[in-house]
C-alpha positions in Angstrom: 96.3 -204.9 -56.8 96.1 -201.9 -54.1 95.6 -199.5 -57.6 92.3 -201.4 -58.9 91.3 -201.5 -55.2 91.8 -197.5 -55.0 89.1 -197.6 -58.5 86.6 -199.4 -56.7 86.4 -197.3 -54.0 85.6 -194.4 -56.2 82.5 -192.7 -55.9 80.9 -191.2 -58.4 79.9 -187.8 -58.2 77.3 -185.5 -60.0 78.2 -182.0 -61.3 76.7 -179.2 -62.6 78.2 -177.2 -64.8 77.1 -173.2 -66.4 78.1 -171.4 -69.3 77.9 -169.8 -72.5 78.8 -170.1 -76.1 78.2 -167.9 -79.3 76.7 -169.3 -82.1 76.0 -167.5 -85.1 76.3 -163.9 -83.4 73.9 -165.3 -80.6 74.6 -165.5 -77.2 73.3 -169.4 -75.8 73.4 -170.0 -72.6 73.8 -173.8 -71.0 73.2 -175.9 -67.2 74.5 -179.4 -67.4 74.4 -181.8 -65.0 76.8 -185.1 -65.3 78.1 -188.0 -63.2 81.9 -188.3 -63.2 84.3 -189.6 -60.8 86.5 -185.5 -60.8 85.7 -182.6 -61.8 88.5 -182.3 -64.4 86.5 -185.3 -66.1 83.0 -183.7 -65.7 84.3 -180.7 -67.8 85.4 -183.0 -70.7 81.8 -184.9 -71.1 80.2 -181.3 -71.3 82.6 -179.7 -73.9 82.7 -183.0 -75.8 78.7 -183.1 -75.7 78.3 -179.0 -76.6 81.3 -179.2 -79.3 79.1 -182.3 -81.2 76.7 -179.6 -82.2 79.6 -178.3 -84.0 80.9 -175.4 -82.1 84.3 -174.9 -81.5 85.7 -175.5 -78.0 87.2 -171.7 -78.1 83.3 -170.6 -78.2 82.5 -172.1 -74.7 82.7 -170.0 -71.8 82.2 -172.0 -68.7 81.3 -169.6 -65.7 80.7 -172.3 -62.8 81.4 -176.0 -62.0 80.3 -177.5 -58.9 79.5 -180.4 -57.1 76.0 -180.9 -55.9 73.9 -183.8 -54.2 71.4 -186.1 -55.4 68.6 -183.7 -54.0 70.0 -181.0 -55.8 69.7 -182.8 -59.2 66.8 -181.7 -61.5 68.0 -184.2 -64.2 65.7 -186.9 -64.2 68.0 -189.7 -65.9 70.7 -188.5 -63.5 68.7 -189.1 -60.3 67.7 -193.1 -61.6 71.2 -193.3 -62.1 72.2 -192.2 -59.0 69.8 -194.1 -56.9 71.3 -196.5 -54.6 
């Protein structure tokens, strides 16, 4: 019981995450804001939503990961989802 209570208490956070990947000899360049409960898991929802396009994770180059606050947010769908 003290576990699931631990999982409530949980709040989740928004992150935005920069980077790169190579695409056909080109050099794209990507900002992506998601809502996870750690960072670790934030990372995973990015590559898994880049590497659907059909790039290989080994292409992605991820420069910066960092927390911000709902102000910070440019994402509209992020900031409805956030709203308390």
């Amino acid at each position: 019981m003290k576990e699931w209570s631990k999982l409530v208490m949980s709040e989740i956070k928004i992150f935005r995450i920069v980077g790169n990947y190579y695409k056909d000899h080109k050099k794209y360049l990507f900002r992506k804001e998601v809502r996870a409960l750690k960072e670790e898991g934030a990372v995973e929802k990015v590559l898994c939503q880049i590497t659907s396009i059909g790039i290989y994770r080994r292409q992605i180059n991820i420069q910066e990961v960092k927390e911000i606050s709902l102000e910070e947010s440019q994402d509209y769908l992020i900031r409805e989802l956030s709203e308390p």
